[in-house]
C-alpha positions as CSV (number, residue, x, y, z in Angstrom):
1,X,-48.5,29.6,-31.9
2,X,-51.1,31.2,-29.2
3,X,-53.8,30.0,-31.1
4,X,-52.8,26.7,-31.3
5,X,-51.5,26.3,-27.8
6,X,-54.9,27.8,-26.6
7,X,-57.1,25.6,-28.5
8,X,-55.2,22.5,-26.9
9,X,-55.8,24.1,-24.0
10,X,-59.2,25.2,-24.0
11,X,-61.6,22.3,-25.4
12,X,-65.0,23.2,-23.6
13,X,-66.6,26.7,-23.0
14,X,-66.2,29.6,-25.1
15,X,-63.1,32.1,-24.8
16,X,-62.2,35.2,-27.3
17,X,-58.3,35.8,-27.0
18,X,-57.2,39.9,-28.8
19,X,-53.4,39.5,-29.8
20,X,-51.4,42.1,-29.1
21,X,-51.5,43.1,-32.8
22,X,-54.8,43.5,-32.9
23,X,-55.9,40.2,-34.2
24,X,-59.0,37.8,-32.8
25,X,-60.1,34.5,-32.7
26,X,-61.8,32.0,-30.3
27,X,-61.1,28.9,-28.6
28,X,-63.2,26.0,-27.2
29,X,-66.6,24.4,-28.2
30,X,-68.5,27.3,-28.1
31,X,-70.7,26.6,-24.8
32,X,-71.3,28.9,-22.4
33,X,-70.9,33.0,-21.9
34,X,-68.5,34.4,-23.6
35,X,-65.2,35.5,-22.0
36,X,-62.5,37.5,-23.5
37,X,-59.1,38.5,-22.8
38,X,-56.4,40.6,-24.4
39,X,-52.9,40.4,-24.6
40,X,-51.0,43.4,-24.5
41,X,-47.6,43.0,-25.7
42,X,-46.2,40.0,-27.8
43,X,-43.7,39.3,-25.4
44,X,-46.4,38.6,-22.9
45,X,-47.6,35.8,-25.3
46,X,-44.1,34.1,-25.4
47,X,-44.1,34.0,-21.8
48,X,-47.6,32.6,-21.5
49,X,-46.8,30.0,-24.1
50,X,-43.8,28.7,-22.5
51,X,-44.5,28.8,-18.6
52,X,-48.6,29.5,-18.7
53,X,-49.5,28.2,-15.0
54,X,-46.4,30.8,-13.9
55,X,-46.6,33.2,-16.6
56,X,-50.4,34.3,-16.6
57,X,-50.8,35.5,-13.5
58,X,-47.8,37.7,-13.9
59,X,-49.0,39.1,-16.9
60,X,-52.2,39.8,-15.4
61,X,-50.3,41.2,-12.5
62,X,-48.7,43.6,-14.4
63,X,-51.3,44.5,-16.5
64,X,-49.7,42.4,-19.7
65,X,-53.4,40.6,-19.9
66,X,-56.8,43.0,-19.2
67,X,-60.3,40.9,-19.1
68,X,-62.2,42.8,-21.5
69,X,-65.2,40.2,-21.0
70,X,-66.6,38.8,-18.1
71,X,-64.2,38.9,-15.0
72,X,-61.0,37.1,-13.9
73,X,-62.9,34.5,-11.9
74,X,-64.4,33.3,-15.1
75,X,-61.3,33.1,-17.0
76,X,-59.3,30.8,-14.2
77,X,-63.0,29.0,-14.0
78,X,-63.0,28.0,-17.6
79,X,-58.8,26.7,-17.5
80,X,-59.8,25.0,-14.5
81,X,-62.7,23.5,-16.0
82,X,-60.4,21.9,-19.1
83,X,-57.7,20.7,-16.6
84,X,-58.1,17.4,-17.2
85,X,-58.6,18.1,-21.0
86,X,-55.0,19.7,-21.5
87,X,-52.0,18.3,-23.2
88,X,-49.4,15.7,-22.6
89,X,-46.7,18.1,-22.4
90,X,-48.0,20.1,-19.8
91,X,-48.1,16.9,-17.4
92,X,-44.6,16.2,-18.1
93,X,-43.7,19.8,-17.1
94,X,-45.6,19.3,-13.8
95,X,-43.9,16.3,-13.4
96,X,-40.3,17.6,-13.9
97,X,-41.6,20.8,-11.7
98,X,-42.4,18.2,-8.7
99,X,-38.5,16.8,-8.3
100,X,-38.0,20.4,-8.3
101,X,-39.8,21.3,-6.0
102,X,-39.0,18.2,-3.7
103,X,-35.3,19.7,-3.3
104,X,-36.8,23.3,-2.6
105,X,-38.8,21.8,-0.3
106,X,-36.9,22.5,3.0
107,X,-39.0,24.4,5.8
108,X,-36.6,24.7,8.3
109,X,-37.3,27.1,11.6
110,X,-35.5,29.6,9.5
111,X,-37.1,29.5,6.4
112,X,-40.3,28.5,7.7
113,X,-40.3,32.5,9.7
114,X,-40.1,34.1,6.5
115,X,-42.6,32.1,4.8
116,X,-44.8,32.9,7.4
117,X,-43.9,36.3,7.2
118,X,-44.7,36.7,3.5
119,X,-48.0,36.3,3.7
120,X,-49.8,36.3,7.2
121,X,-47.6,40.2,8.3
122,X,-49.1,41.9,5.7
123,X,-51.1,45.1,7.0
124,X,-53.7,43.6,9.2
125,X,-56.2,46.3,7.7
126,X,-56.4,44.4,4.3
127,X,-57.5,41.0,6.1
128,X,-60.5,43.4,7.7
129,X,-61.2,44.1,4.4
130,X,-62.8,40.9,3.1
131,X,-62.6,38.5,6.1
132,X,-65.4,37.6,9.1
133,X,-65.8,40.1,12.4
134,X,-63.5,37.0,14.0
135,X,-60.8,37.6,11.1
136,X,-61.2,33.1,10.5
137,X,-59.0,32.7,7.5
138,X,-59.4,29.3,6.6
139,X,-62.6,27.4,5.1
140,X,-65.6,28.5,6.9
141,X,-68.4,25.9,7.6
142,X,-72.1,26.5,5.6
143,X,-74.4,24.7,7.4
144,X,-77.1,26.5,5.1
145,X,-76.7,27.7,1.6
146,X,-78.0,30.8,2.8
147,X,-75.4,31.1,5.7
148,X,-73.4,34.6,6.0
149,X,-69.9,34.4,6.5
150,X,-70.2,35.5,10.2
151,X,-72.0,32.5,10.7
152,X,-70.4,29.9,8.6
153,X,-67.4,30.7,10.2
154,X,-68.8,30.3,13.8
155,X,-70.2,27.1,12.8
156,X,-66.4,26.1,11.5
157,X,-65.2,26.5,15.4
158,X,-68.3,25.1,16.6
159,X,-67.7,21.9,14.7
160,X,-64.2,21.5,15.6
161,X,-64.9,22.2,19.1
162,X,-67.4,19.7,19.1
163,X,-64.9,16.8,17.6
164,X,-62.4,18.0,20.6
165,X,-64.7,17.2,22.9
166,X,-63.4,19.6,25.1
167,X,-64.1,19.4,28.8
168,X,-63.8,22.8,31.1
169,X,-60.5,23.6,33.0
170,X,-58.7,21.4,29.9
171,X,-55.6,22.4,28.2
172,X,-55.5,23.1,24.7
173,X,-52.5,23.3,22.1
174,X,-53.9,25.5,19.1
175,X,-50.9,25.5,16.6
176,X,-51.4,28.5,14.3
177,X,-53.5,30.0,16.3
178,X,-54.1,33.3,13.3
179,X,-55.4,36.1,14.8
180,X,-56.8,34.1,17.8
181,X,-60.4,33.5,17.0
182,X,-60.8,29.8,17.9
183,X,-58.5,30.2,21.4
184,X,-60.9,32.5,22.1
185,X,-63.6,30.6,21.2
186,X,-62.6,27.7,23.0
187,X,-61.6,29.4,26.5
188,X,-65.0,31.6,26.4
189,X,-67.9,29.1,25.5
190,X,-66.1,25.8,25.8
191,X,-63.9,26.7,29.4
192,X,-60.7,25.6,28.1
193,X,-57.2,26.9,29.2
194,X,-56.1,27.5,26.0
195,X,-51.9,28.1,24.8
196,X,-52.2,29.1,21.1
197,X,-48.9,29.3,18.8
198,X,-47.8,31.2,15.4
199,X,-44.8,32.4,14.0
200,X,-46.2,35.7,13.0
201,X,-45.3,38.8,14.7
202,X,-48.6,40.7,13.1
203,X,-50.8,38.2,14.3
204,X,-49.4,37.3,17.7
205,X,-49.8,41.4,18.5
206,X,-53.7,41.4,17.6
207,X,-54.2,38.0,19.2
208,X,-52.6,39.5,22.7
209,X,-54.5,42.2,22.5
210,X,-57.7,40.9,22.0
211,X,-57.4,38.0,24.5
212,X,-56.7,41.4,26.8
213,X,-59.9,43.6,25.7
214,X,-62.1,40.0,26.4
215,X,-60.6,39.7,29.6
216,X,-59.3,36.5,29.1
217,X,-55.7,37.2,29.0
218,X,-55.8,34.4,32.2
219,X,-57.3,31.6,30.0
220,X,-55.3,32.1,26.6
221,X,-51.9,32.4,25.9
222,X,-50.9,33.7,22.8
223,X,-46.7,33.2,22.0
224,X,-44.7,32.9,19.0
225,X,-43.3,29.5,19.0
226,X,-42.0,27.1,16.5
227,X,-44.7,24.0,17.7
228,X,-41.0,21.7,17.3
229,X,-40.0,24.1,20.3
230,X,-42.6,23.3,22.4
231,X,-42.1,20.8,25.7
232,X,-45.5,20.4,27.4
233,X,-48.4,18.1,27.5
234,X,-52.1,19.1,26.5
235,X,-55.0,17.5,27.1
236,X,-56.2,18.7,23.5
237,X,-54.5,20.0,19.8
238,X,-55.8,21.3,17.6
239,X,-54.3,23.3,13.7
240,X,-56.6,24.8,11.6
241,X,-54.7,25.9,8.0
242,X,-51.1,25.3,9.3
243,X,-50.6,21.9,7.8
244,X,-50.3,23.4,4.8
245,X,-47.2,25.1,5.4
246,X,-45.5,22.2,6.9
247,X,-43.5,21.4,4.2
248,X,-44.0,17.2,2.8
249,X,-40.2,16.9,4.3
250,X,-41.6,17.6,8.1
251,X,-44.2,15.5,8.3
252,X,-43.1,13.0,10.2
253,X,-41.8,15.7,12.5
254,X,-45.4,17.3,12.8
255,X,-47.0,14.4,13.5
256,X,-44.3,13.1,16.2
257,X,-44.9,16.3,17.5
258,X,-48.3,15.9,17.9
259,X,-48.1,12.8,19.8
260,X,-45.1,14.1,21.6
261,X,-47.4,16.9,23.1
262,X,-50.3,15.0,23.4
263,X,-52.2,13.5,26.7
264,X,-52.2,9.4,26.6
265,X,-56.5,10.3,26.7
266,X,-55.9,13.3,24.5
267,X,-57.7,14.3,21.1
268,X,-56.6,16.5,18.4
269,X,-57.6,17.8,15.5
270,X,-56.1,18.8,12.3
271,X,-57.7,20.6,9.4
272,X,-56.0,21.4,6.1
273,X,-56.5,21.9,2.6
274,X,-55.5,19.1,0.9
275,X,-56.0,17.2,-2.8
276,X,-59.0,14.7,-3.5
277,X,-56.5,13.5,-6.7
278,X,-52.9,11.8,-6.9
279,X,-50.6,13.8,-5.5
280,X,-49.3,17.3,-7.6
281,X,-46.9,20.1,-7.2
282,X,-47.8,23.5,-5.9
283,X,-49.0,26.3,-8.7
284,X,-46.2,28.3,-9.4
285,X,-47.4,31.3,-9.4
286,X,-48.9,30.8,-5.4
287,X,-45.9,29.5,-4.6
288,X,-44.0,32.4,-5.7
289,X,-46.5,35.0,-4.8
290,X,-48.8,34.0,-2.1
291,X,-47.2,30.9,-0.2
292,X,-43.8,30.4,-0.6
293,X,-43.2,26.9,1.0
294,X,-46.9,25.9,1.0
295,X,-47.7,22.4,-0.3
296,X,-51.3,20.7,-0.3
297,X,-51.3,16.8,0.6
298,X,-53.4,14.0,-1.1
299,X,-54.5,11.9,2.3
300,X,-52.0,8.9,0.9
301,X,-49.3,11.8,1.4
302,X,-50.8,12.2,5.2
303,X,-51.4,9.1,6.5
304,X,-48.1,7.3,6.3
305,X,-46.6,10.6,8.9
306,X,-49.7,9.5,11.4
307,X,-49.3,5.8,11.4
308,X,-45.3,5.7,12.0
309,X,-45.7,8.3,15.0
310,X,-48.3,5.9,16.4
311,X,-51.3,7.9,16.4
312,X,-54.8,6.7,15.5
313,X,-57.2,8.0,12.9
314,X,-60.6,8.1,14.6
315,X,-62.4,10.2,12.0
316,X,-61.2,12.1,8.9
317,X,-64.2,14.2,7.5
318,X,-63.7,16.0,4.0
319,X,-65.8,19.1,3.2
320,X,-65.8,19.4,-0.5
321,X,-67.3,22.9,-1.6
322,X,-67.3,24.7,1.4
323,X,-64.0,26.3,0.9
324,X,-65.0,27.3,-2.4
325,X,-68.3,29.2,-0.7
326,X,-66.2,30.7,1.5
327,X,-63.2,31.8,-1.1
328,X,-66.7,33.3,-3.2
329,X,-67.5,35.4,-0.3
330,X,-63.7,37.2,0.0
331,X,-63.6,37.8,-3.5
332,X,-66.8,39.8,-3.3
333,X,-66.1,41.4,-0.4
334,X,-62.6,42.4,-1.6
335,X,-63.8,43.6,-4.9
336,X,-66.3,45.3,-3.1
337,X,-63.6,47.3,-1.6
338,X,-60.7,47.7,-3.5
339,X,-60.0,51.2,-3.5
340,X,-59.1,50.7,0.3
341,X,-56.6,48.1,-0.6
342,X,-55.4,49.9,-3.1
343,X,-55.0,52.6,-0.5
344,X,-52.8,50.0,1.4
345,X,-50.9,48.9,-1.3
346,X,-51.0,49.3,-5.1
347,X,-52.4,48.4,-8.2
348,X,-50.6,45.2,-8.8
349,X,-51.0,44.3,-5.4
350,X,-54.9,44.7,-6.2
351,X,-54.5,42.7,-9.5
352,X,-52.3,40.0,-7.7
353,X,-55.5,39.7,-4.5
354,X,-58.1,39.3,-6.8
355,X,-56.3,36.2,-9.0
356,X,-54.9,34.5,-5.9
357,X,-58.6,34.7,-4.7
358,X,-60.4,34.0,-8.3
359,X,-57.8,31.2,-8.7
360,X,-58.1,29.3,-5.1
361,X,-62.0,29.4,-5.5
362,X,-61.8,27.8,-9.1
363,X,-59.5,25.0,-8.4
364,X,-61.9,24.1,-5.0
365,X,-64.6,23.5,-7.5
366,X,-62.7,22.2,-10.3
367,X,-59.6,20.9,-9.5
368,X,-60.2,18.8,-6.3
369,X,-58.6,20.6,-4.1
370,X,-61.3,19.7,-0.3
371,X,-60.6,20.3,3.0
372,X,-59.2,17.3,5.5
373,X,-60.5,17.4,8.9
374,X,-58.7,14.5,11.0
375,X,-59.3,13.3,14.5
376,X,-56.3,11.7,15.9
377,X,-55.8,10.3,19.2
378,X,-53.6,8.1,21.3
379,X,-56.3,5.3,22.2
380,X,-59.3,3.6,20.8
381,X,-61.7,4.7,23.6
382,X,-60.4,8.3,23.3
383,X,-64.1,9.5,21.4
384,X,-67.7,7.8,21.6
385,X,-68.1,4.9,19.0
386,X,-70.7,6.4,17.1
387,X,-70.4,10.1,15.3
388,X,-73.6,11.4,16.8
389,X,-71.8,13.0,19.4
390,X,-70.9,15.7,17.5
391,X,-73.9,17.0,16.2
392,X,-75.0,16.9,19.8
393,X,-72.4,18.8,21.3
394,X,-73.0,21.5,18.6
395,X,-76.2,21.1,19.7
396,X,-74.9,22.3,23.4
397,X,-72.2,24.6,22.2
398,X,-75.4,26.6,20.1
399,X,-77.0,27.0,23.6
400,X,-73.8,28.5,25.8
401,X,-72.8,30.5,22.5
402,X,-76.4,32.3,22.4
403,X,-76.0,35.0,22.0
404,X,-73.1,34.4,20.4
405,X,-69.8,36.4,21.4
406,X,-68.9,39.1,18.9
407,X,-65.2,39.4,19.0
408,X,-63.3,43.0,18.0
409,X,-59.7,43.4,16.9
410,X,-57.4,45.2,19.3
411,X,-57.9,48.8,18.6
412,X,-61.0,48.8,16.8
């Protein structure tokens, strides 16, 4: 049975598979390095067989599955690569999973504080583990191939800044405002007054404090707020890696929210992780383990939400491989220092890191999974007719940034 499910599976590359009795073979055409993997218990192999996109990263949580050839990363690479090779049957199950999903799929306030909490209040020492001095976790920006992260993730706020064309003494709206990077960002070299919003109590604590250390505490606002709670008016909006979390049911409710908030000359900016294909269920296992409640739109999922709360699309920009660049970086730097996570947590915690990581960066290269960036406004005059003007206002940000600010965590 797991040779035969595997071979549908697996039609290009080169894979060894050790039963747990012992036994060998290999699947695919034979191209490529070799990877192996070994099951170790038969059990394991049931599972795997009937729930595989669930089912093998539990295994390899647990230590049911070792790599015994070539790393994780490589294994998920090669499934993602034969994606669109696999069987039938395994599109049906997707497609019975998706009406499932569509009646889990309520984010209320309520549910929406716990889903947040899953993921973004974990010890804030883990983040520092494989993340940028500015602790940006959402695709980074390589202007270069040879770009550090440090830099590829200042360039990220410099090229969002530069499509908010953000005038000084202007309000700003950032919704899921992290650890308080780009608020900083946008208050010190841009002269915003900047109000940022999340719903995590980890992040909220390090974003205060370091808007304190910078002295800024005056010009940025960090609060945890539920953006539908919010009644104010801002001259700018901007969400960098919220929209995810949204939930397809809310949508309409974001967006309303957005132009709710928004200045009749305002401009705002969203930037999420979305689908370049049809639109498709959450994995499983991330939705389980990693984002409970997160769903990733195709843009004919999106666009609907924008048109009936009246706003206009003035640019949508999609950056294909950069968020697999940057997800290649963190799973270095996180293998690079796994004892210290370890430390934090545990073993399986370890295990369940590096195939969230491994997995994201493979289905960004494989899978078409891009990054959205859309400009939305209120009016057609709201930004200059031609797109030049954001390469020259990166151009200016580049001067007022030099040298550029080099933010610390609270504490540190």
């Amino acid at each position: 049975m797991l040779r035969s499910f595997l071979s549908a599976l697996i039609r290009q590359g080169r894979i060894e598979i050790e039963t747990a009795n012992g036994e060998t073979f290999e699947v695919g055409d034979g191209s490529g390095d070799l990877i192996a993997i070994r099951f170790n218990d038969a059990l394991g192999q049931l599972r795997f067989i009937l729930t595989p996109e669930l089912a093998f990263g539990e295994l390899y949580m647990d230590g049911h599955v070792d790599v015994t050839k070539g790393t994780i990363y490589d294994v998920l690479a090669l499934a993602a690569r034969n994606y669109d090779l696999r069987p039938r049957w395994l599109n049906r199950l997707q497609a019975l999973r998706s009406g499932w999903f569509r009646r889990r799929d309520r984010n209320d306030a309520q549910r929406s504080l716990r889903n947040v909490a899953h993921h973004y209040d974990l010890d804030s020492r883990l983040y520092a583990l494989f993340l940028d001095s500015d602790r940006q976790y959402s695709c980074a920006y390589f202007e270069r191939p040879d770009d550090d992260l440090d830099r590829a993730q200042l360039a990220k706020k410099r090229h969002i800044a530069a499509k908010l064309l953000i005038e000084a003494g202007q309000t700003v709206l950032d919704i899921g405002c992290g650890w308080g990077g780009l608020g900083l960002y946008l208050a010190q070299v841009c002269g915003a007054q900047v109000t940022g919003i999340t719903l995590s109590k980890e992040q909220l604590a390090i974003a205060q404090g370091r808007a304190k250390e910078a002295g800024l505490a005056g010009r940025v606002t960090f609060q945890r707020q539920d953006y539908r709670d919010l009644d104010a008016h801002f001259d700018r909006i901007v969400s960098i890696g919220m929209f995810e979390h949204v939930g397809r049911d809310y949508y309409d409710a974001y967006f309303s929210g957005i132009a709710r908030l928004l200045d009749t000359k305002g401009i705002a900016v969203v930037h999420t992780i979305g689908r370049s294909t049809e639109p498709s269920p959450t994995n499983p296992w991330v939705e389980k383990y990693i984002f409970p409640g997160g769903y990733l739109p195709s843009l004919s999922e999106i666009m609907p939400s924008i048109e009936r709360a009246g706003l206009i699309v003035t640019d949508i920009e999609v950056l294909r491989l950069h968020y697999a660049e940057t997800l290649r970086v963190w799973r270095e730097r996180f293998r690079a220092r796994r004892d210290e996570a370890k430390a934090l947590y545990d073993e399986r915690f370890c295990r369940m890191w590096e195939f969230y990581l491994a997995g994201s960066e493979a289905t960004f290269r494989y899978e078409g999974q891009v990054v959205f960036q859309i400009q939305l406004a209120k009016c057609m005059d709201a930004v200059p007719l031609t797109r030049d003007y954001i390469e020259a206002a990166e151009a200016s940000l580049k001067e007022i940034e030099s040298p550029a600010p080099q933010w610390r965590m609270a504490g540190e």
